[in-house]
C-alpha angles and dihedrals in degrees: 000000000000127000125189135174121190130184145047129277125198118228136266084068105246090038095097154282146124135282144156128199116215121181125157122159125170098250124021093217090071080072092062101092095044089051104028102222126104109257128190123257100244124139170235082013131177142192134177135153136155097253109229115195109212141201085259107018143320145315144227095184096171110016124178125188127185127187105173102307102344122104132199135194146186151059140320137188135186118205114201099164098093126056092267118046114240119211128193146183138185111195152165130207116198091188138358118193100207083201087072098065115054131184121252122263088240092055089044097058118191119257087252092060102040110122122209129227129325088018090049092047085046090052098047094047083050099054087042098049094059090055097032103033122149088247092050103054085039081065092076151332126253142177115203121189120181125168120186128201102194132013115191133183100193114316087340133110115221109169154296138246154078144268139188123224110199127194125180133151089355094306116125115205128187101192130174104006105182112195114177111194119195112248099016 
């Protein structure tokens, strides 16, 4: 993975400058260790925005985000002015390759590992609960908007639309999801 800052920044620090963050790698999962936390192994990936520093925060004013072919763009905050810190973003998505983003092999069993009923729901809450867990939505509040304009499997077009992922005092809120099938 590669990892560059460019820019100046006045000092004090928060007084001003300009920078822009730029990181790109082949697969996201080589920043696991360095995150620890357990990425996915998707790739070639890219990421790249000027960095504002705020009043109350910080700011992603032109973000660009890049996974194969998909592309994503927008906007993103981070509020650090309350007790818990609030993120943002704002983003569009002109086309997202759903090949580009496969599931992990731990999430794909093999047929001879499938469970059935009560183990497989067990399973499943377990491996939602450590992502989804009550301590970890207390952390912060977020609001998340993506449209899409077009989703594709393949050659394939599946669909378009957006949707907003809201979390706030460890609620977590999908609402509205828009999914525009062809056809239907």
């Amino acid at each position: 993975a590669q990892l560059a800052l460019d820019g100046s920044v006045s000092l004090p620090l928060g007084s001003g400058g300009q920078l822009k963050l730029e990181m790109r790698g082949e697969r996201l999962d080589a920043l696991s260790p360095l995150t620890r936390v357990a990425l996915p192994a998707w790739g070639p990936w890219s990421f790249s925005s000027p960095i504002h520093m705020t009043a109350t925060g910080y700011e992603l004013p032109q973000l660009q985000a890049r996974v194969g072919g998909s592309e994503l763009v927008g906007r993103a905050a981070l509020d650090l002015s309350n007790p818990r810190p609030a993120f943002t973003l704002q983003a569009a998505a002109p086309r997202i390759q759903l090949d580009d983003f496969p599931l992990p092999e731990r999430l794909t069993d093999s047929p001879a590992d499938r469970l059935t009923g009560r183990e497989a729901a067990s399973r499943m809450a377990g491996r939602t609960d450590s992502v989804l867990s009550a301590a970890f939505l207390r952390r912060l509040d977020a609001t998340i908007d993506v449209t899409a304009k077009e989703v594709l499997s393949g050659d394939d077009r599946l669909a378009d639309g957006s949707l907003r992922v809201k979390l706030e005092g460890g609620h977590l809120d999908l609402d509205p999801l828009v999914v525009n099938i062809p056809g239907g």
